[in-house]
N, C-alpha and C positions, 0 to 999 in steps of 0.2 A: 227416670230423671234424677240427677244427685239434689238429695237437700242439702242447703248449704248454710252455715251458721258464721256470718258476719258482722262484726260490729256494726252499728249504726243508735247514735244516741244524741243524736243532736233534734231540737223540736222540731224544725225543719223536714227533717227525714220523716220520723214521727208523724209530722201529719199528710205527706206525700203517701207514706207508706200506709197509712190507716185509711185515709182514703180508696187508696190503689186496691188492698183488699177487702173494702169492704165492697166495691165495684165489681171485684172478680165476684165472691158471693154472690153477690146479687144474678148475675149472667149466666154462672152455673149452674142457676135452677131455671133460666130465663131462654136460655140457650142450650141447650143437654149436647149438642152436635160438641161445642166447645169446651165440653167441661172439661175433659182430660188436659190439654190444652191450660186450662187457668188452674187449674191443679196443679201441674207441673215448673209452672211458671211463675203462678203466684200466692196461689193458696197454700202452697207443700212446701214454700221458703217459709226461713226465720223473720227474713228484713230484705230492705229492698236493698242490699247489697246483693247478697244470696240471688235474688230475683233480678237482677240486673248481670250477675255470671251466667245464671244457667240461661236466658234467653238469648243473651249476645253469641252463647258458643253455640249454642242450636243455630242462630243464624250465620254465625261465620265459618262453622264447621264447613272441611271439604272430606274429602274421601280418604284423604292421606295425614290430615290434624284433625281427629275426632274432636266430637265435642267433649268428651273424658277429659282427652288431652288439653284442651283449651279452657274447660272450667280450673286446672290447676293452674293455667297458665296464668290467668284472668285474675284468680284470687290470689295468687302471688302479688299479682300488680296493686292489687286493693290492701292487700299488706304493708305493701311498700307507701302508699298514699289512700291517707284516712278520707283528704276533701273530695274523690271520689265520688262517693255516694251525694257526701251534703251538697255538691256541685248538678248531680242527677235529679233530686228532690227540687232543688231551685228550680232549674231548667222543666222539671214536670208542670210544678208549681205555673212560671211564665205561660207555657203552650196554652196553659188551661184558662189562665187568665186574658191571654192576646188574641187566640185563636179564633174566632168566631166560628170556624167550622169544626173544631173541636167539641166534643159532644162528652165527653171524658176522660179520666187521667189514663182510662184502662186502655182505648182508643188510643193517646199519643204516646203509651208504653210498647204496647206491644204493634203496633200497624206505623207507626210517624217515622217516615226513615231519619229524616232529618235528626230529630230525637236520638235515635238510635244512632246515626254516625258520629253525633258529636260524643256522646256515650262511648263512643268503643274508640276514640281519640284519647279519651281521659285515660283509658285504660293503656294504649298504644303509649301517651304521653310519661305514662310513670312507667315503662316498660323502657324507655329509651333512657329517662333519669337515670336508671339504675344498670344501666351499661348493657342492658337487651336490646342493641337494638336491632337488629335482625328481625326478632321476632317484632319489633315497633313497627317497622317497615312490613311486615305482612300483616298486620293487622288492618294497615293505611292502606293497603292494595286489596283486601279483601271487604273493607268499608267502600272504597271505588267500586269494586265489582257489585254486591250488592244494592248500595244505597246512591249511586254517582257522584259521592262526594271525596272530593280527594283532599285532604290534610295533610299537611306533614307533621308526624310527629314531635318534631321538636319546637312547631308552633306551640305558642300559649292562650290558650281560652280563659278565661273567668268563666262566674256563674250567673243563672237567671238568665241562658240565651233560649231565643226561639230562631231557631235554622228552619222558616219554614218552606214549605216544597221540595228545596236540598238540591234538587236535580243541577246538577255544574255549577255546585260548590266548592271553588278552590281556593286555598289557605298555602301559603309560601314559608317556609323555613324559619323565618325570623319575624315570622307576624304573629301581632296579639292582636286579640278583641278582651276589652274589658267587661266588666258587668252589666246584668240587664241589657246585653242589646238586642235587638231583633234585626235578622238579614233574610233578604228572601232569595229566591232560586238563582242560579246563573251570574252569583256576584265573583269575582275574583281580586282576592287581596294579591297580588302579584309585585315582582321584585323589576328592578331594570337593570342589565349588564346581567354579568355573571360570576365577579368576582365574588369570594368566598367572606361577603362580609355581611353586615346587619344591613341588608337592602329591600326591607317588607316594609307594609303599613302598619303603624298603633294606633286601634282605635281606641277611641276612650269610651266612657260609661252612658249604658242609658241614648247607645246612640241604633240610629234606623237607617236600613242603607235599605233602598229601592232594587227591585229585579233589573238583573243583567247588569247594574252598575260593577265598573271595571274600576279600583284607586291602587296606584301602580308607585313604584317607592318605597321609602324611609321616608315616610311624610306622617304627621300625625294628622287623625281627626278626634277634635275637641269633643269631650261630655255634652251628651245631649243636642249632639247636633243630628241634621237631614241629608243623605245622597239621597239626590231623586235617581228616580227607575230610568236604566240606559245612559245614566252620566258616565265620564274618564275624568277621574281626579289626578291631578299630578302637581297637584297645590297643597301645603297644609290646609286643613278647616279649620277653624275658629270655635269653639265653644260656640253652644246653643244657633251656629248657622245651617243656613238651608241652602247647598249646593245645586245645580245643574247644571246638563250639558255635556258638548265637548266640544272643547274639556270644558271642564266643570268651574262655573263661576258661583259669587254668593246672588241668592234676590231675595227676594221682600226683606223681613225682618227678624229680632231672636226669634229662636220658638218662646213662645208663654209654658207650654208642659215639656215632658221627657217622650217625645217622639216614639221613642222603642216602643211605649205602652199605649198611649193612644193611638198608633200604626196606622195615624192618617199622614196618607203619600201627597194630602195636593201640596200645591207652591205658597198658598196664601192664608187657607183659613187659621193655622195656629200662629202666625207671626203678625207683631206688632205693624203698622204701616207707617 
């Protein structure tokens, strides 16, 4: 396995990453079956830059893009874009804090596809910035095959997200998710028509969208707002409301917190009446 010496110097990272191996340690002597394995991955990197190339090309390698080839490929792209990493450290950070069946940062490093797709988006995403994108687009189809989530590269993510489950996650060309948000399996941010224009959703910050929720358009949803599980949005949301249905109307009241982090789905306990 290549060690790999990337920047990474923000506190953030720092303590994602001090965490992250002090965890593998721990497992190495805890687990011997996996040592080679957290060695390679985590303990034999400099930073969790390094440790985030060499795992993503071991999982996206195929037969004919070694992972050789794809750790250059990878650390070009983190060359190119520093937030990278501080983006990965966030998003570790999140899983560990929302997840409840998260057990560790080492767990939603190396096993959490979600984790990992939106990871090799970031990478896909500055791969596209910087006029690859060919290889942007195999990256995106290689994240689908793997992880079932399909992105487009020339979406935009923020940090602090938890993708959890991932399983039919789709992301449309012209769609953002901003910071802190949490999405669960089978949402799709999806476009309408086909002309070649800004036809995605913007979601804002700190926001929680329910499983299998479908929000279709150039429509925004507000900071700190609620899609309940199985809604169709084809409305703007409103800051701090709580959608449902289909299609998706408001009910109850604001949220009183930031949904994404307390990642309670019902309709009524966090909103004023």
């Amino acid at each position: 396995m290549a060690k790999l010496n990337v920047a990474s110097d923000t506190q953030t990272d720092e303590c994602a990453w001090s965490s992250l191996r002090k965890e593998a340690a721990a497992y190495a002597i805890k687990e011997p079956a996996l040592s080679s394995l957290l060695y390679a991955s985590i303990l034999e990197q400099e930073n969790l830059g390094g440790a985030l190339v060499n795992h993503l090309s071991d999982k996206l390698a195929t037969a004919e893009f070694s992972p050789l080839k794809l750790r250059r490929v990878l650390s070009d792209a983190l060359a190119q874009d520093k937030m990278i990493v501080e983006g990965a450290a966030r998003d570790l950070l999140a899983v560990k804090e929302r997840d409840p069946a998260c057990r560790s940062y080492l767990q939603a490093f190396l096993y959490f596809k979600g984790y990992m797709a939106i990871q090799t988006h970031r990478f896909a995403h500055a791969l596209y910035n910087s006029g690859r994108e060919l290889l942007a687009f195999h990256l995106q189809n290689r994240a689908s095959e793997q992880f079932g989530v399909d992105i487009n590269p020339a979406a935009k993510i923020g940090s602090g997200i938890m993708l959890d489950h991932a399983t039919a996650f789709v992301m449309g060309e012209t769609a953002v998710i901003g910071d802190d948000c949490s999405i669960l399996q089978s949402v799709t941010l999806g476009g309408t028509g086909k002309a070649d224009e800004d036809r995605h959703p913007k979601i804002g910050n700190r926001v929680l969208i329910g499983a299998g929720a479908v929000v279709l358009g150039n429509i925004h949803v507000g900071d700190d707002a609620k899609i309940a599980a199985g809604s169709v949005v084809l409305k703007p949301v409103p800051a701090k409301c709580t959608v449902a249905g289909v299609p998706a109307k408001p009910v109850a009241g604001a949220c009183k917190q930031s949904p994404s982090e307390t990642m309670d789905q019902t309709l009524g306990e966090t909103h004023d009446t």
